[in-house]
C-alpha positions as CSV (number, residue, x, y, z in Angstrom):
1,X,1.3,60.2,-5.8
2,X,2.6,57.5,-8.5
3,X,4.9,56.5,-6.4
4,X,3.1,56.0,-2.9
5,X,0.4,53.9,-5.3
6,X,3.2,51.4,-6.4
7,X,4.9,51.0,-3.2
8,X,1.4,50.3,-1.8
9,X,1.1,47.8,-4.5
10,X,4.0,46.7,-4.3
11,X,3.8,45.4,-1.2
12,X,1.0,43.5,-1.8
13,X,1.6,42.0,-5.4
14,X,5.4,41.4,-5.1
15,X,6.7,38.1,-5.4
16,X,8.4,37.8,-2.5
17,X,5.0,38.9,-0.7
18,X,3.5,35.2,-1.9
19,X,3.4,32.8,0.6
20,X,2.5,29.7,-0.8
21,X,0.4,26.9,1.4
22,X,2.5,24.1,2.9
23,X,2.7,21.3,1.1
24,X,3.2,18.2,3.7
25,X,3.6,18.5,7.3
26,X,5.2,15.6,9.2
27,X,3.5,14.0,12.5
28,X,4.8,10.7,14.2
29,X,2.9,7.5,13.3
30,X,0.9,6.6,16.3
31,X,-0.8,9.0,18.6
32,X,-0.2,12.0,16.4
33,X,-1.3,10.7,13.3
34,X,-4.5,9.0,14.4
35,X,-4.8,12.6,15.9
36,X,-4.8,13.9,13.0
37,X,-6.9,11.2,11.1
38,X,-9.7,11.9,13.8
39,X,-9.9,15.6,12.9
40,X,-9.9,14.9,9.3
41,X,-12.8,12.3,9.8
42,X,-14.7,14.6,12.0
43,X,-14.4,17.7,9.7
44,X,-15.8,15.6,6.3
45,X,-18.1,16.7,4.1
46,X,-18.1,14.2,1.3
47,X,-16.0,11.4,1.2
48,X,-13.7,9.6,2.6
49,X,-11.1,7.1,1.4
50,X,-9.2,5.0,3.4
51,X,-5.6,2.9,2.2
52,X,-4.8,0.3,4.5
53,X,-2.9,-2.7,5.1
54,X,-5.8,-3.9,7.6
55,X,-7.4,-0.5,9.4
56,X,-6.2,-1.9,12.4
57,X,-6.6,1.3,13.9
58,X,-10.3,1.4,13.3
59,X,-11.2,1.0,17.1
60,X,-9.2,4.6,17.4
61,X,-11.3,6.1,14.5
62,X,-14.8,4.7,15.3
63,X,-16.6,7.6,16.4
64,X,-15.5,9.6,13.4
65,X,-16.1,7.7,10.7
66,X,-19.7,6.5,12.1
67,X,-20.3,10.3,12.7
68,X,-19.3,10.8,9.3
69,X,-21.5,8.2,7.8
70,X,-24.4,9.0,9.9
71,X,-23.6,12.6,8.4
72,X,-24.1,11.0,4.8
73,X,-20.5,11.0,4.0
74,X,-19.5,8.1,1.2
75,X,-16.6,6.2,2.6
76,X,-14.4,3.9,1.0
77,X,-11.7,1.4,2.2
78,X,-9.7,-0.5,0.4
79,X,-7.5,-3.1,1.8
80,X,-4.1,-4.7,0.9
81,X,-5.1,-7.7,-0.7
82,X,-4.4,-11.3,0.9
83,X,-1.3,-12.1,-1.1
84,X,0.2,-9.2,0.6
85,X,-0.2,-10.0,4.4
86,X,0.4,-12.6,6.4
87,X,-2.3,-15.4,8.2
88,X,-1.9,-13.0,11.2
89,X,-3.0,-9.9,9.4
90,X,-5.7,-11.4,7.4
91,X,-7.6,-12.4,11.1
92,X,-6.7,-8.6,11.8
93,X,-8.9,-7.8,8.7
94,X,-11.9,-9.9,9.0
95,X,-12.4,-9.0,12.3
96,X,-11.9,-5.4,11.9
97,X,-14.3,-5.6,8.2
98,X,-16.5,-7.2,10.8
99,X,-16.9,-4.2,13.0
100,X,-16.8,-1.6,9.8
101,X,-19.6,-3.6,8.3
102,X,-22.1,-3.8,11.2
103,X,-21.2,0.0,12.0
104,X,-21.4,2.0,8.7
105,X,-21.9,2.5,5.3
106,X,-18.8,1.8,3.5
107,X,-17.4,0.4,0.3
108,X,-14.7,-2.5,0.8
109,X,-12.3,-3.6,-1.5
110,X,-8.7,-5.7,-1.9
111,X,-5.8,-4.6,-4.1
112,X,-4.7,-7.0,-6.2
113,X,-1.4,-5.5,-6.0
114,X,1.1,-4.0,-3.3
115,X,0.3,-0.6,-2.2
116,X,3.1,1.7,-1.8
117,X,1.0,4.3,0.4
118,X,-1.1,3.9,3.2
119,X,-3.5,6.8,4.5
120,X,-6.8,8.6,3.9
121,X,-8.0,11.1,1.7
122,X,-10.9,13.4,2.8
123,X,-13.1,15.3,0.5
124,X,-11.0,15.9,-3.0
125,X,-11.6,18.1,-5.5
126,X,-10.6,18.1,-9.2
127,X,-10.8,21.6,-9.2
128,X,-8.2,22.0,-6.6
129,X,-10.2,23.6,-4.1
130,X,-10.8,21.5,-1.2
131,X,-9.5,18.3,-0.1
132,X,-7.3,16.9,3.4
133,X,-4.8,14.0,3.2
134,X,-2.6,11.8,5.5
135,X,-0.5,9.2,4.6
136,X,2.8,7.3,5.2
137,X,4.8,5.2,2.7
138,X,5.2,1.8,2.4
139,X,8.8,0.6,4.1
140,X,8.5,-2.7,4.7
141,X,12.4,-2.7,6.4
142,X,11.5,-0.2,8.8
143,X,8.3,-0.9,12.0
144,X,5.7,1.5,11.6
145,X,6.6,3.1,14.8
146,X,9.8,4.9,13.9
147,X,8.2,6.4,10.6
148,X,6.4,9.7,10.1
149,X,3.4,10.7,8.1
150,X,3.1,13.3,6.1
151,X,-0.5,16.0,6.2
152,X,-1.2,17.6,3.8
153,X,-4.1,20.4,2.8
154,X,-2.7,21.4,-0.5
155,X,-5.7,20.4,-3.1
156,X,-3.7,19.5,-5.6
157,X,-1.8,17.5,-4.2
158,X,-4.8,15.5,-2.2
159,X,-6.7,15.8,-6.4
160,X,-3.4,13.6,-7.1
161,X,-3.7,10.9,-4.3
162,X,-7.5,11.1,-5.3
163,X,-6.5,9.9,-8.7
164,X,-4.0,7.3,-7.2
165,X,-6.9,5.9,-5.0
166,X,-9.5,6.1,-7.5
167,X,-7.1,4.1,-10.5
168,X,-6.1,1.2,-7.7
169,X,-10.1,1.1,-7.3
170,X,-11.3,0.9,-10.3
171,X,-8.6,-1.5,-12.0
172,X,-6.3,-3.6,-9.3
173,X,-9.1,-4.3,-6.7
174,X,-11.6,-7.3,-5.8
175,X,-14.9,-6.5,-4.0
176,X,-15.0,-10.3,-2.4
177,X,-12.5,-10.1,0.6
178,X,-13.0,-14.2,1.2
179,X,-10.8,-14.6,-2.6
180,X,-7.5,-14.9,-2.6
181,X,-5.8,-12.0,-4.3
């Protein structure tokens, strides 16, 4: 009897029984990863927080993130601030902030320094319980289109991205996006 009960158990409390979640799944930047950024928009429940050089992809996104806000989700964007980009990519941005302004609810802000990752974080927790995240790295010698992104749903690791977004947005942003920075 004692030893059908620990081979049961066995089986089920081993170590080599744990399957830990995935840490980062990789997508191509393009299609596939404004794919994925759609779901994650569509699925939110509380927040959203958005890293970008100029959310020139908004147009792709639209629907989501005025679902979301119409849904009562907070959402946050913060920008790469005008020392960063070029005259090209600061047109890119005011227009765009035009659009996100006269669509939704949504908290804008420039980083007064470089941002080494670009992507979105959807619904964090501290307690690392909940919480979706994209995002790609900043390479300025390779185009956009030959790197990947990495998804993740690990809560922990989206709680430590949280903290990245939320430290960059509380001490190295401007609210004003008509100041140089």
């Amino acid at each position: 009897m004692q030893e059908e009960l620990v081979k049961e158990f066995a089986s089920v409390y081993s170590p080599s029984g744990f399957r830990p979640k995935e840490l980062i799944r990789v997508v191509s930047v393009g299609e596939a990863s404004e794919r994925e950024t759609r779901i994650m928009y569509a699925e939110s429940k509380r927040e959203i927080n958005v890293i970008s050089r100029s959310f020139e992809y908004y147009p792709k996104v639209r629907k989501e993130l005025i679902e979301a806000s119409e849904r009562g989700v907070e959402i946050k964007i913060l920008l790469l601030g005008h020392r960063f980009v070029d005259e090209r990519t600061r047109k890119v941005q005011s227009e765009v902030m035009k659009m996100v302004r006269s669509d939704i609810e949504a908290e804008i802000r420039l980083s007064k320094t470089s941002l080494p990752l670009r992507g979105s974080i959807v619904d964090p927790s501290y307690d690392y319980r909940t919480g979706k995240a994209i995002f790609v790295v900043e390479d300025p010698e390779m185009p956009l289109y030959l790197r990947d992104a990495a998804v993740t749903e690990n809560p922990s690791l989206v709680a430590g991205m949280k903290k990245y977004f939320d430290l960059i947005w509380e001490y190295e942003t401007i609210t004003d996006n008509t100041q140089k920075t």
